[in-house]
N, C-alpha and C positions, 0 to 999 in steps of 0.2 A: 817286457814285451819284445818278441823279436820283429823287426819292422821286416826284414827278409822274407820271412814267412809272408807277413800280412803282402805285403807287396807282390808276391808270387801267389799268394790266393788270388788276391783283384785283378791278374791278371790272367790268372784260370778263369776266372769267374766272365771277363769279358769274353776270352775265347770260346766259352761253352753258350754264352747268348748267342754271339756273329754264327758261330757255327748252325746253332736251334735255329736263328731265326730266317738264315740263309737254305738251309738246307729242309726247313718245313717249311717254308713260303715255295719252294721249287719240287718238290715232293710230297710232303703231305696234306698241304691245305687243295692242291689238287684233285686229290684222291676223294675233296670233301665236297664237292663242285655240286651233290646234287640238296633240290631243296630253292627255295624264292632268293632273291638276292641281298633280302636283309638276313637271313638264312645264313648266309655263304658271309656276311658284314662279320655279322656276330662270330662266326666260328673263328674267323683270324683274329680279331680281334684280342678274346679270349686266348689262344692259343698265342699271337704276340707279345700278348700281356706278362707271361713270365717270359718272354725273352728282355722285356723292359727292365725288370727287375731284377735279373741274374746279372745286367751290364747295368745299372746303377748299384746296385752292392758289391760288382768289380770294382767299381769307381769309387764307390767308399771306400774299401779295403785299401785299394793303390793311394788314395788321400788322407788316411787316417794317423799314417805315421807322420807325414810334416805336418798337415794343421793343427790338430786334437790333443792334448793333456790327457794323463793315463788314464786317469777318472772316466774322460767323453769317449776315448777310443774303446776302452771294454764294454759300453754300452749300445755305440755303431756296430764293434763286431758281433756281439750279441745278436741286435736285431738281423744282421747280414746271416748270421751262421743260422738263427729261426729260418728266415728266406730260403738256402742252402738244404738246409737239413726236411724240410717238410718238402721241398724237390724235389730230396733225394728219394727218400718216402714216398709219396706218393708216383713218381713214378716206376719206381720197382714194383709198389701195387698194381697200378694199372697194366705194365707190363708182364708182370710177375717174373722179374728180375733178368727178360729177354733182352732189354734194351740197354746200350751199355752206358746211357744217361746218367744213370744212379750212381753208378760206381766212381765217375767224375764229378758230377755233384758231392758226393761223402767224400772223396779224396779234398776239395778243396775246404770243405767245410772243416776236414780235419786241421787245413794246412792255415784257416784262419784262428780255430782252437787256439790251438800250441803257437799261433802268433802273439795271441792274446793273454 
């Protein structure tokens, strides 16, 4: 396992939450403003919800190589790269491959792979 990789995935992975969740909390959940105010709960919520998870499977990723036995680590990375990779996926769906989200999404998914 190369821990370099992994370690430089976890720390894509937290970059691209702060960024999501920095820059759609100031830009797009604005844009979402209309509708009741449990309306407006729910849409951030949801849409913060993958920034929670892309910054804890950075966190696993950066933690995998000193805590975890090769056994636990290819099973974290696993679940982190499912997380990563359905992202990446669905937002190239959604967007249809305009947004440049995916393409860092799959970059680090790859870079946890070949950690792995």
């Amino acid at each position: 396992m190369n821990d370099l990789l992994l370690v430089g995935a976890g720390v894509g992975g937290v970059l691209v939450a702060i960024i999501h969740g920095y820059l759609g909390h100031k830009i797009v959940l604005p844009q979402l403003a209309g509708g009741t105010a449990q309306i407006r709960r729910v849409n951030e919520a949801v849409f913060q919800l993958s920034t929670l998870y892309w910054l804890a499977g950075g966190l696993v990723l950066i933690a995998t190589p000193y805590f975890l036995d090769d056994a636990l680590r290819r099973v974290f990375v696993c679940g982190v790269v499912f997380l990563y990779a359905t992202g990446a996926i669905g937002n190239f769906w959604a967007t249809r491959g305009r947004h440049p989200g995916w393409v860092i999404l799959l970059v680090v998914t790859i870079m946890a792979l070949l950690g792995a």
